[in-house]
N, C-alpha and C positions, 0 to 999 in steps of 0.2 A: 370559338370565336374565329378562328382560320378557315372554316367552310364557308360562313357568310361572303368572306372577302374576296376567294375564290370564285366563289357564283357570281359576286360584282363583277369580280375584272373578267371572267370569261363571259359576260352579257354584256360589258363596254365594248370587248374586242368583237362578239360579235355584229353588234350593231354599226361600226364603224368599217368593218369589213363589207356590209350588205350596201352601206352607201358610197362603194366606189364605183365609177361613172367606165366602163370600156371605152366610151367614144365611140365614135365612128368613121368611117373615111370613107373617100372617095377613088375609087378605080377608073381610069379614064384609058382604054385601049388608043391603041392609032389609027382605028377607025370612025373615031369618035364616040363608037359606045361609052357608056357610064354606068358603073354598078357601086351603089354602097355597100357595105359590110358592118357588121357590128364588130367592135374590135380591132386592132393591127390585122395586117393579113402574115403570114407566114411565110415567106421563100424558102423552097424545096426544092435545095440545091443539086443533090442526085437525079432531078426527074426534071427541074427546068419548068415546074409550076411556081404561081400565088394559089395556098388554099387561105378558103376567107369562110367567114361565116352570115348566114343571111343574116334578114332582121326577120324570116319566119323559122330562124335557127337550123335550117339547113345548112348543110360544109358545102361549098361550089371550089372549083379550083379554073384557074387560067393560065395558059402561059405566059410565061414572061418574056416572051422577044414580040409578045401583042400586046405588053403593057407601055403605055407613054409615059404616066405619071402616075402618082397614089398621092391623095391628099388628106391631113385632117381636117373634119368639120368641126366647126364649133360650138359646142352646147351652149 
């Protein structure tokens, strides 16, 4: 009777886990470029980058003395 219950609650946790949303944001340099990312992006404090992740799941990174702003979007 404990293995059933187990396979529940590990099939709740995973389905609950698969519908969390990353978001997305916006990168706006002082040049006015604009780059989204899937995800928060990361400061990389030793190196003086943002690494962000595409939305075609590539890692890109920028720096941050060319970053103005980071925004979240709204799903």
């Amino acid at each position: 009777m404990l293995i059933p219950r187990i396979v529940c609650l590990l099939t709740i946790v995973c389905l609950l886990s698969s519908c969390q949303s990353t978001g997305s944001y916006k990168i706006t340099l002082k040049d006015g470029r604009q780059y989204l990312c899937k995800g928060s992006p990361d400061f990389i404090g030793k190196t003086g980058y943002y690494r962000y992740k595409t939305f075609q799941d590539r890692d890109a990174m920028l720096r941050a003395d060319e970053v103005l702003m980071i925004e979240e979007q709204g799903t």
